[in-house]
Structures are given as structure tokens and as C-alpha cells.
C-alpha positions in Angstrom: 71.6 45.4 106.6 73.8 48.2 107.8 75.0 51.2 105.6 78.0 50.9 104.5 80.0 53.4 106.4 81.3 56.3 104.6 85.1 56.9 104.0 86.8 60.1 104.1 87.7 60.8 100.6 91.0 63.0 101.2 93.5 65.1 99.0 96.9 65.2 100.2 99.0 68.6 98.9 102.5 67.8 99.2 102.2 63.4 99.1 106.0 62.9 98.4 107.1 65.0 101.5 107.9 63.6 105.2 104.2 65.1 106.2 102.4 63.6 103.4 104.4 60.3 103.0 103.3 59.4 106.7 99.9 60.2 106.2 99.6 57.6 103.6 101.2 55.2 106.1 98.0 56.2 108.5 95.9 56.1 105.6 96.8 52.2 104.2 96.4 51.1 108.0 92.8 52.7 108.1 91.3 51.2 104.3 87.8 51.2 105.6 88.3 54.9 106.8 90.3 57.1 104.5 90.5 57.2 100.7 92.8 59.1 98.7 91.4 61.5 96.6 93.6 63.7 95.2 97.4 63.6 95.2 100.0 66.6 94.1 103.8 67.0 94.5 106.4 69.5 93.5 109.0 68.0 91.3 108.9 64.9 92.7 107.4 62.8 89.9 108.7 59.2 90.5 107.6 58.8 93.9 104.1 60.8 93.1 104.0 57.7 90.3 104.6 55.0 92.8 102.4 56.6 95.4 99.2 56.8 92.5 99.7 53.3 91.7 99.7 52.6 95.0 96.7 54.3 96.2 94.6 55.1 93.4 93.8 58.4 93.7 91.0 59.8 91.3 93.4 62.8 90.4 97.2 64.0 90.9 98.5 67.0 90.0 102.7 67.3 89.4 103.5 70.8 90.0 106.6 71.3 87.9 105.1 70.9 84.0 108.4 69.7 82.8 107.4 66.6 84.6 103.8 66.5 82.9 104.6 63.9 80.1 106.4 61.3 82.4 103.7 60.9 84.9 100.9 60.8 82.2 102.8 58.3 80.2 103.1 56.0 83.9 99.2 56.5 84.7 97.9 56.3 81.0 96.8 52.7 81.6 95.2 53.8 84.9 91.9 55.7 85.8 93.6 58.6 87.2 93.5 61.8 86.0 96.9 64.0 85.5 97.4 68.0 85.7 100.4 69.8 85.6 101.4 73.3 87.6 100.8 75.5 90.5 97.6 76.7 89.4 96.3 73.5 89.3 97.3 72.6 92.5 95.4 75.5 93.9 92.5 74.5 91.7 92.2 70.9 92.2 91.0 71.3 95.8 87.8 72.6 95.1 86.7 69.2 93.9 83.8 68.2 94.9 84.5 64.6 96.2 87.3 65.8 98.3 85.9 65.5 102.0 89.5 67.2 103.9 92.5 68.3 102.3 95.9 67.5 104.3 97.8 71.0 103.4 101.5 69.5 103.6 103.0 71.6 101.6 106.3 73.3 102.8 106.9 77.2 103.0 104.5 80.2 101.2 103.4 78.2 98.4 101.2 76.4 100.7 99.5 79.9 101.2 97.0 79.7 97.5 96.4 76.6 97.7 94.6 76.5 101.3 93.0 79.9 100.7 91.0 78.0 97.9 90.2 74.9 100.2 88.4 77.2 102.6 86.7 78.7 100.3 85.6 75.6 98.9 84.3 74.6 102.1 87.0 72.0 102.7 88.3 71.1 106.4 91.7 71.5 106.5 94.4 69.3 108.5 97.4 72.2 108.5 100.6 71.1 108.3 102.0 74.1 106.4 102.3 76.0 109.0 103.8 79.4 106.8 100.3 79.8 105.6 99.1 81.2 109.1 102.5 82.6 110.1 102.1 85.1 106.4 98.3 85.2 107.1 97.1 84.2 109.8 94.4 87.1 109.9 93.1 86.3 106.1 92.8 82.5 107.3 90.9 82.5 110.5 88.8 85.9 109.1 88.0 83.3 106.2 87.7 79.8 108.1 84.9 81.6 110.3 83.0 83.0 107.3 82.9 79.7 105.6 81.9 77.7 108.5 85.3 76.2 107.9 87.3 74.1 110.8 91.0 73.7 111.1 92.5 70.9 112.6 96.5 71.4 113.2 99.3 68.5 112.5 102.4 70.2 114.1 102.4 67.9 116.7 102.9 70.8 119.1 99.5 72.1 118.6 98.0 69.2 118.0 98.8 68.3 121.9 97.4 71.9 122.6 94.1 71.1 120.5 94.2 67.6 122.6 94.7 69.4 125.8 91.9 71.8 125.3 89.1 69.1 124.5 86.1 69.6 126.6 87.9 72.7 127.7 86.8 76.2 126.9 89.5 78.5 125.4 88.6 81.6 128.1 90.1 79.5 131.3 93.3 79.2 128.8 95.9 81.0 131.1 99.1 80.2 129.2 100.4 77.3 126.6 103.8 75.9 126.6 105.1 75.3 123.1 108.1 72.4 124.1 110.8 72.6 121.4 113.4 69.5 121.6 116.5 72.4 121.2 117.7 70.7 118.1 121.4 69.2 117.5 122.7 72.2 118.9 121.1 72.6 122.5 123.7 74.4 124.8 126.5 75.5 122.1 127.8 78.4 122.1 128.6 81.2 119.1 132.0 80.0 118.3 130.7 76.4 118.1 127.5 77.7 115.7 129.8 79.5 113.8 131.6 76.2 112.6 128.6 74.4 111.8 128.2 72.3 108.8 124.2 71.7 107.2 125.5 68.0 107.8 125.7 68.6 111.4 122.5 70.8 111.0 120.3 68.0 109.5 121.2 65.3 112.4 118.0 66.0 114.7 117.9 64.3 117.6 114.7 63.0 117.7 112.3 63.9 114.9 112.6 62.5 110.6 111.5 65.4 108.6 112.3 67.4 105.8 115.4 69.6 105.1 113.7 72.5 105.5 112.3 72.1 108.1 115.3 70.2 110.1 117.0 73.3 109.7 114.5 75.6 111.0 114.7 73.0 113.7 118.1 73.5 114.6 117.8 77.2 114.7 115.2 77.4 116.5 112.9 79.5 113.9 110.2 76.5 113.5 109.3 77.0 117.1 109.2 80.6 116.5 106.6 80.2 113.4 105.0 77.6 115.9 104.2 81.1 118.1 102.9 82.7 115.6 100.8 79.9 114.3 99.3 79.5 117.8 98.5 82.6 118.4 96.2 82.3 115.4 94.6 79.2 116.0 94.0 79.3 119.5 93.0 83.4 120.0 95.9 83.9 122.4 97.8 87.2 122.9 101.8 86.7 122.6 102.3 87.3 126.3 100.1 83.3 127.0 102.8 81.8 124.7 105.8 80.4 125.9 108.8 78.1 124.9 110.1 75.4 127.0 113.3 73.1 126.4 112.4 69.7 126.5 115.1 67.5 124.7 113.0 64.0 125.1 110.6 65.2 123.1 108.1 62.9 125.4 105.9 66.2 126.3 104.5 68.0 123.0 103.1 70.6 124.9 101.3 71.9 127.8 98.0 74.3 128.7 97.8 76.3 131.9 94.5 77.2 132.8 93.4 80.2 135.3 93.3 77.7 138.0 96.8 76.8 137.7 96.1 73.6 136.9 98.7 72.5 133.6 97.3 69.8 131.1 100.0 68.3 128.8 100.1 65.6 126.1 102.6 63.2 126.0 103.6 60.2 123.6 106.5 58.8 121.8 108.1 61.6 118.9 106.3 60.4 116.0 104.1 62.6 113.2 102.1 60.2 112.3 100.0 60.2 115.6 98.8 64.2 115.1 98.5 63.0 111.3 95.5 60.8 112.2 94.1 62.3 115.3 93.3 65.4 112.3 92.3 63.1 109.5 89.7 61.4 111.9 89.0 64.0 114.4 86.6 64.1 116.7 87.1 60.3 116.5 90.4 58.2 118.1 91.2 55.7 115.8 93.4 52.5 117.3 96.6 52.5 116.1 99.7 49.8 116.0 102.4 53.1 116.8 104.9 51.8 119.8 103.4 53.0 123.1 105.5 55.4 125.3 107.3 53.4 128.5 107.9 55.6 131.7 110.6 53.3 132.3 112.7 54.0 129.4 112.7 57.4 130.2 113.4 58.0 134.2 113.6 61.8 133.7 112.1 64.5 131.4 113.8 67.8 131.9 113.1 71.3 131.0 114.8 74.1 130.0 114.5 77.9 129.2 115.6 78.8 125.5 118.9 80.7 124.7 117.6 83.5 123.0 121.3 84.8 123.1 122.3 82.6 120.3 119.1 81.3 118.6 118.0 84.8 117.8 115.4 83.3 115.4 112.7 82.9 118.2 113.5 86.2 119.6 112.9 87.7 115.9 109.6 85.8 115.5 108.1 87.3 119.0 109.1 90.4 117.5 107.5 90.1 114.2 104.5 88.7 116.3 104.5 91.8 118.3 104.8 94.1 115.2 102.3 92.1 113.1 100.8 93.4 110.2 103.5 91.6 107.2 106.3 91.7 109.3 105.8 87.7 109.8 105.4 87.6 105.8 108.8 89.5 105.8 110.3 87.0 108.0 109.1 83.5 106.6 110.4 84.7 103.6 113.5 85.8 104.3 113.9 82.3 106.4 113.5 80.5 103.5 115.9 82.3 101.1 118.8 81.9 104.1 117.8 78.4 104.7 118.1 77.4 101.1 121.2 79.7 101.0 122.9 77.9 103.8 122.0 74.3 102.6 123.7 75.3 99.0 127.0 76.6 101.3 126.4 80.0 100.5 126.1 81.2 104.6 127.0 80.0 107.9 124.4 78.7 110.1 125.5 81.5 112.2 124.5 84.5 109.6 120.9 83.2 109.2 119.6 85.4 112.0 121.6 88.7 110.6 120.3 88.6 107.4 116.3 87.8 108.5 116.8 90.7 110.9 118.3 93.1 107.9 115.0 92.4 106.2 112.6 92.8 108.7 114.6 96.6 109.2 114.2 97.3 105.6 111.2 95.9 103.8 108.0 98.4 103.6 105.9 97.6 106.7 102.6 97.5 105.9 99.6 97.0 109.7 96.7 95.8 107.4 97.9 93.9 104.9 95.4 92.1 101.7 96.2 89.3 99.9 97.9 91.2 96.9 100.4 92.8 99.7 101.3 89.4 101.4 102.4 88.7 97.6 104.3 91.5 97.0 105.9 91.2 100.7 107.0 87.9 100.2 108.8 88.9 96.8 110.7 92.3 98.0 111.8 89.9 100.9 113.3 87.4 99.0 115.1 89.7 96.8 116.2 92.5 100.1 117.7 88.6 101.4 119.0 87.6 98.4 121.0 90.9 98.0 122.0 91.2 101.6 123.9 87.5 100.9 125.8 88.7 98.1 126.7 92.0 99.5 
């Protein structure tokens, strides 16, 4: 008789968002490979309810407490167990049963929680890509002390991480980074300056999150894309580059010293880097539609306009600068995101006030963990004043 072959028991931080939704699409099409382990959301109690009734996870955490009562008094009949708060969040990961942990969560508050996974030894699929934008240096100085790998989501890197097996990172000559240019490829500053976050959260060819639609559209997730590669694949700023490619067919490229260019290609969906990082080194079949060269008779490329999508142009700067100048920027990103998506700026003043922050809070070139805290609160409050004033 064979052994029964051994699951991978797996927490998802971050369940009821577009990352961690579509991971428990991969995992109910792969039963006798994943199990969920742990579940946690922000606020989102119903749909964390649904999703543990679903799944059967042996723990989910609800991070705002208010919601506490409702999901215990849903799971009371069940064998699940039910915690409450951000601190629990960031504690729940060190359990012992938990074999990867899928770090979905979006923006700085993804930071503690991953911090404790690596130190509890956990693998980490990284989807929260803040976490190595803010500290990047803390992560990888920690991944390598605890023997700890990290397998990227962001379908960008996960093409790079595709592209570079069997390779060895010193032939790496250069990586493109291909960005789609959002809904707002080609406009121009008068047309920017009359955009509505309607307009803003139409992307052209990917489903996720506000947030992170946004950051889409002004180009500042393929800016904390840079940054993020430059941590997780050793490369100075100068090997990173940003191509326009609005089919979104090509996720990204590697150039090696011999000139020879590698890319990986498929149809835009998450859920393909999603299980190629839950079930890495192995391929697992899957029923996603398979790309036709025929529906797509040209992919075309394009340099970015870093004339009016200052964003990028900001993040190679904070990149350059380093130290918490990419702390100072994520966070003042996510104040003017959430600014403009209440109608409280343009899209067009986004880059303005990031830019005012980054001149005005303290720099600091060797920043701890208690710093990176401290950064990320004096940048939300320097934004936060610079959009009333």
C-alpha cells in the first residue's frame, strides 16, 4: 500500500481579497494537494463565514474585533476556531500545522504579519508586495537566516522566477518588468486631470482590488514591482526596466549576458502564479483557458511615459535613495489612493503629494524595524496634511 501523500496544509492572510479569493479557486480544484489551514480577513466577516464553511479551515482570524461575535456565533457549530485583531493575525502564523502561508494582504499591514512567518520558518507565497518595497533589506536579511524561501505571486515576477529556472542569477543581464499601461495608456495631462476613480477602476485586462487597480492606472504598482525585484532577485536598479505591453500576453522577460531574452507568456489571469507558488517546484495541471497565437496577431511594446505617470519615475528614485525613502513612498501612496477614491484629490495630484513627502519626511540610510514604523506613521500624517492644505 502506498502512503497516502501529504497535503500542503496552507494559511491564507487576506482570504476575502481578489489574491486570496482565487487561491481558494486553485485550492478546491487541487483537494488532494492543498488544505486550508488557516483563514483571516480585514472586515470582511460575511464572506470570511462563507469561505470557513466552505473550506474548513482549523482556524480564522477576523481582524476588525467589532466583527468577533458574528463570525463566532456562524462557526459555533463548527470545528473551527475564531480570533479576533491584528495581533492575532500576526500570531496565528506561527502555527505549527501551517506548511506555507499565502501573504495576500494589501499595503503595510502585510509587513508584521510576514516578518512572523519567516521567523516561524514558514515559506512564503508573496503577494503583498509593500512588505519588501518598506523592507526589503529586513526580509531577505531574515529569509536567509531562517533558511526561509520566497516564492512571488505578482505575476510579473512570478514569470521572472519561471524564466530563471535552471538558470543562475550571475548570467542575469537585465529583466523587463511589462506593465499593461492601465486605462489610461497614451493620455495626456489635461485628460488625467479630468479623471474620475470610475474611469480609474476600468482596467483593461486584469480583475483586482481597488487598491491596487488604482496603483495600476498610475503606474505606481509597477514602480513597487521595481523595487520588489530588486530584492528578490539581487539586481541593481540599472538591470530593471519597464516595458509597455497592453495585451498583457508577455509577463515579463530576462536578458542574460549572452543576449539571449527568455520571457513567459500566458493568458492575464492570477490564478496561474497563485498555484505555480503554492505547489512550487512542482507544475500542477490545470483547466485555465490556454493562450491562442491566433487571437492575438500582434503583441506590441512600448516605452513608459514618465512625463505624466510620475509615479514610476518617483519609485526609481526612492530605489536609488533607499534606506526608508520606499517606506515614505508606499505610504504616502496609500493615504492619496484612499484620498482619491473618497473624491478628496484628482488622479492628477497623486504624484505631487507622494513627492512632497518623500522631500520632507526624516530620511533615515539604515533603517530597523521600529523606524519603518515610525516612517510609515509621519508619512501618512506629512500626506494627510499636504491634502488639506
Amino acid at each position: 500500500m502506498q502512503p497516502e501523500k501529504k497535503k500542503r496544509h496552507i494559511a491564507i492572510l487576506g482570504s476575502t481579497g481578489s489574491i486570496g479569493t482565487q487561491a481558494l479557486e486553485v485550492i478546491a480544484a487541487h483537494p488532494d494537494e492543498f488544505e486550508v489551514e488557516v483563514l483571516t480577513a480585514g472586515n470582511n466577516a460575511d464572506l470570511l463565514i462563507v469561505q470557513a464553511l466552505l473550506f474548513r479551515p482549523n482556524a480564522v482570524v477576523i481582524g476588525e474585533e467589532t466583527h468577533y461575535k458574528k463570525v463566532s456565533d456562524a462557526l459555533a457549530s463548527q470545528n473551527i476556531k475564531v480570533f479576533a485583531g491584528e495581533e492575532s493575525i500576526s500570531q496565528i502564523v506561527e502555527m505549527e500545522s501551517i506548511d506555507i502561508v499565502l501573504a495576500a494582504l494589501v499595503g503595510f499591514v502585510g509587513l508584521k504579519p510576514t516578518i512572523n512567518a519567516i521567523k516561524a520558518g514558514k515559506p512564503i507565497a508573496l503577494a503583498n508586495k509593500e512588505t519588501l518595497v518598506v523592507a526589503g533589506e529586513i526580509i531577505t536579511a531574515l529569509a536567509r537566516k531562517k533558511g526561509v524561501n520566497i516564492y512571488p505571486v505578482d505575476s510579473e515576477h512570478s514569470a521572472i522566477f519561471q524564466c530563471l529556472a535552471g538558470e543562475s542569477e550571475k548570467y542575469i543581464e537585465k529583466i523587463f518588468l511589462t506593465a499593461s499601461g492601465g486605462p489610461f495608456r497614451g493620455k495626456d495631462k489635461d485628460f488625467l486631470s479630468r479623471v474620475t476613480k470610475e474611469q480609474a477602476l476600468q482596467h483593461p485586462n486584469w480583475n483586482m482590488g481597488n487598491k491596487v487597480t488604482i496603483d495600476s492606472a498610475s503606474m505606481m504598482n509597477k514602480g513597487l514591482e521595481v523595487i520588489e525585484a530588486h530584492w528578490l532577485f539581487g539586481l541593481k536598479k540599472e538591470q530593471i526596466e519597464v516595458i509597455i505591453h497592453p495585451q498583457s500576453i508577455i509577463h515579463s522577460l530576462v536578458q542574460f549576458c549572452d543576449g539571449s531574452i527568455k520571457a513567459q507568456m500566458g493568458l492575464p489571469d492570477m490564478k496561474l502564479p497563485i498555484q505555480y507558488a503554492l505547489s512550487y517546484p512542482v507544475r500542477l495541471p490545470s483547466e485555465f483557458k490556454r493562450f491562442d497565437f491566433t487571437d492575438y496577431p500582434q503583441l506590441t511594446f512600448e516605452k513608459p511615459d514618465l512625463k505624466n505617470f510620475r509615479n514610476l519615475a518617483l519609485a526609481y528614485d526612492a530605489l536609488g535613495r533607499g534606506g526608508n525613502m520606499p517606506c515614505i513612498m508606499n505610504a504616502a501612496n496609500e493615504i492619496v489612493v484612499e484620498s482619491f477614491l473618497n473624491d478628496k484629490i484628482r488622479f492628477i495630484e497623486m504624484p505631487d503629494i507622494i513627492e512632497k513627502c518623500m522631500q520632507s519626511v526624516s530620511f533615515i540610510q539604515k533603517p530597523n524595524y521600529d523606524d519603518l514604523i515610525n516612517t510609515d506613521k509621519e508619512a501618512r500624517i506629512t500626506a494627510k496634511q499636504t491634502i488639506k492644505h
